[in-house]
Every structure is written in C-alpha cells, then in structure tokens.
N, C-alpha and C positions, 0 to 999 in steps of 0.2 A: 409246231408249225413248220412244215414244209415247203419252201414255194415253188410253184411249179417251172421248168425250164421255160425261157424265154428264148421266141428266134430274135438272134442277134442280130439279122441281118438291117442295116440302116435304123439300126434300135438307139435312140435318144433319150436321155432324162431332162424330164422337167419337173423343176422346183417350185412348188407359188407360195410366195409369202403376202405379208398382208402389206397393204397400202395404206395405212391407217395409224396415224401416229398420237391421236388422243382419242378417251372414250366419250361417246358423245353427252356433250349437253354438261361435262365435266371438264374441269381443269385439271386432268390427270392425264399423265405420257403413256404411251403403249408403244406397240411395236414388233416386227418381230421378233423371239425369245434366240438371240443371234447363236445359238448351240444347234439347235433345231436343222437349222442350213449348212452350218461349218463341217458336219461329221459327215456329211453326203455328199458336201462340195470338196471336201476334201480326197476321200476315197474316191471319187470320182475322175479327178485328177491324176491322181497316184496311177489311177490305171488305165488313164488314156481315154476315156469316155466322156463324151460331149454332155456336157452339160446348161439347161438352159434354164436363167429364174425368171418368173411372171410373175406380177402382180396385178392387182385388179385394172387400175389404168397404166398402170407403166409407169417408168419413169423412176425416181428417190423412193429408198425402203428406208422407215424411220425402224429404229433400233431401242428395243423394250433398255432404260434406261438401268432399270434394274438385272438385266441380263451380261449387264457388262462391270457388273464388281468382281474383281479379281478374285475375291474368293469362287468364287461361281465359273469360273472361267479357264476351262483343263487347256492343256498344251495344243491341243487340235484347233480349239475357238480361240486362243491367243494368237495362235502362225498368222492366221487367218483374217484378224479383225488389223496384223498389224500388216498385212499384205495389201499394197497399190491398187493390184489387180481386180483381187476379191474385192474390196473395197468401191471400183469403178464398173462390177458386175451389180452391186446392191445400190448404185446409183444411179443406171441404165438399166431398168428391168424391163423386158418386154411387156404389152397388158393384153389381156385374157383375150381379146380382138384377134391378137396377134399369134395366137398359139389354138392348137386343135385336140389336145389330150390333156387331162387333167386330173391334177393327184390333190387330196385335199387334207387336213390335217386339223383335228378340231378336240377341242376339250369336253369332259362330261360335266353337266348341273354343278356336280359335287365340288369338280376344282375350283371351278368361279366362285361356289360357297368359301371355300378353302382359302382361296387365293385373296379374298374382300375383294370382290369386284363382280359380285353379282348384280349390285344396284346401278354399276355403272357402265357394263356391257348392253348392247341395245337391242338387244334379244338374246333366248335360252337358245342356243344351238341343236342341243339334244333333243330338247323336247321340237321343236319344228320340223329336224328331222323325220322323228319319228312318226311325227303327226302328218308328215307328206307319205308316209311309206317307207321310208327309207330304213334297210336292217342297220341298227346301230349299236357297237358293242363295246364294251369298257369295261375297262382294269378293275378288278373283284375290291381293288384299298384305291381309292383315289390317288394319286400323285406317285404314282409307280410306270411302270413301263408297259405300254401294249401297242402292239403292231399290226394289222391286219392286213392281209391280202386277197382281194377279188380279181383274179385274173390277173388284166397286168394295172391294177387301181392298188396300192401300196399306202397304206396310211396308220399314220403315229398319233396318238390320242395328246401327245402334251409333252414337254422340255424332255423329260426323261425317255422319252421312248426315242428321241434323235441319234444315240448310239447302235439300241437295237434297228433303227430301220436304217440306217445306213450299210450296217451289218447284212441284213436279209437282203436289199438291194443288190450290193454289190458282189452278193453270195450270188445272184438270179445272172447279175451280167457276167460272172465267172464262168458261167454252163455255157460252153459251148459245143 
C-alpha cells in the first residue's frame, strides 16, 4: 500500500473518536481504544502538524477501561495519557457540527465476535455498511493490522492498525 502525495498546502488532521462510554441497553464501559489516537496524536506533534479530535457531539471522550492496563499500554500511549495537554484535548473535542472532513475507523463482524461484545454493540457496522453500498474491506485474520486509504479518507480497522496508520499518515504529510 502506497499513498498517494498529498498537497500540503493549509492541510489539517483530524481525528474522531467516539462519544460513547457505555454499550447500549448494558452495563458495560467502552470507549475510545486510547492507542488508536496516541500513535497519530503523537507523530503529529513531533512534527509540527495541527491536529484536530471530533467526536460525535463534542465535548468528554470516555476511555475504553480496558485500553488502559499497563500491560497494553507502549511508551507512546503512556507519554500521552500522562500528558495535561493531551488529556484537555480528549476532554474538549470538537463535534461533528463543528468540523467538515471526516476519517472513520471501524471493526469488522469478526472482532465484535472476538472481542464478546457482539450482543452488546447496537448494530453490526460491517454489515450496514455494506448493505448502504459502501466498499468495505478487512484484515484476511481478525485482530491484526489493516489500513486503508481512499484519497485523502485514511482508515484503521481496530486497536492494532493505530501504529500502522499513523505510520502511513505521517508518511503522506512528510511529501512534500
């Protein structure tokens, strides 16, 4: 996978994570997978590029509870989660109102099977997708790494693909 140069000129990233800190109709936490955001908000940084997070309405990003046990947790999402700043960006997110480009980031059938949390997610993502029309493509072993890109639409299938698409990302804003 190649991606293609992008003009740099008044070129911005943005990030949406979700808004959404339990699954419905359950008493079980969600959240964003806070690796997913760190490894793009990081290099982002590093290299002087603006960066901006949305969420559906704005405001507090709750944080998958499970994404923050230390074992889980590499040197990039630790700086990160123990940084003020970072911290005060994931609790003023802009909401989707407020923004005009958008990058999406979603799981296939299989992980939710994978994951137990098929019965308590509030729809199949994949399958809706697909069933709008939309080309939708995923990782050959569920819970591995895959990244796509359309244009300048940039998207990670699940936790593990947050290295690689930060990678491809900051690989596109490096062309100039």
């Amino acid at each position: 996978m190649t991606p293609k140069t992008i003009n740099m000129d008044n070129l911005k990233l943005l990030a949406i994570v979700t808004g959404e800190g339990e699954f419905v109709n359950k008493n079980l936490r969600t959240g964003l997978w806070l690796s997913e955001l760190t490894h793009i908000y990081h290099g982002a940084k590093k290299q002087g590029i603006e960066i901006t997070v949305a969420s559906p309405k704005g405001g507090d990003t709750p944080i998958d509870p499970e994404s923050l046990n230390p074992l889980l947790m590499d040197e990039i999402t630790k700086t990160c989660w123990e940084d003020s700043i970072f911290k005060n960006v994931l609790q003023h997110t802009k909401s989707l109102d407020e923004v005009s480009e958008f990058q999406f980031d979603c799981v296939s059938r299989a992980e939710e099977i994978l994951a137990r949390k098929e019965r308590v997610v509030p729809f199949d993502l994949e399958t809706e997708l697909k069933d709008r029309g939309a080309r939708y493509e995923k990782a050959l072993i569920p819970m591995t790494s895959k990244v796509v890109i359309d244009g300048n639409l940039f998207t990670g299938e699940n936790p593990f693909s947050s290295k690689k698409m930060a990678e491809v990302i900051l690989q596109c804003f490096s062309k100039k």
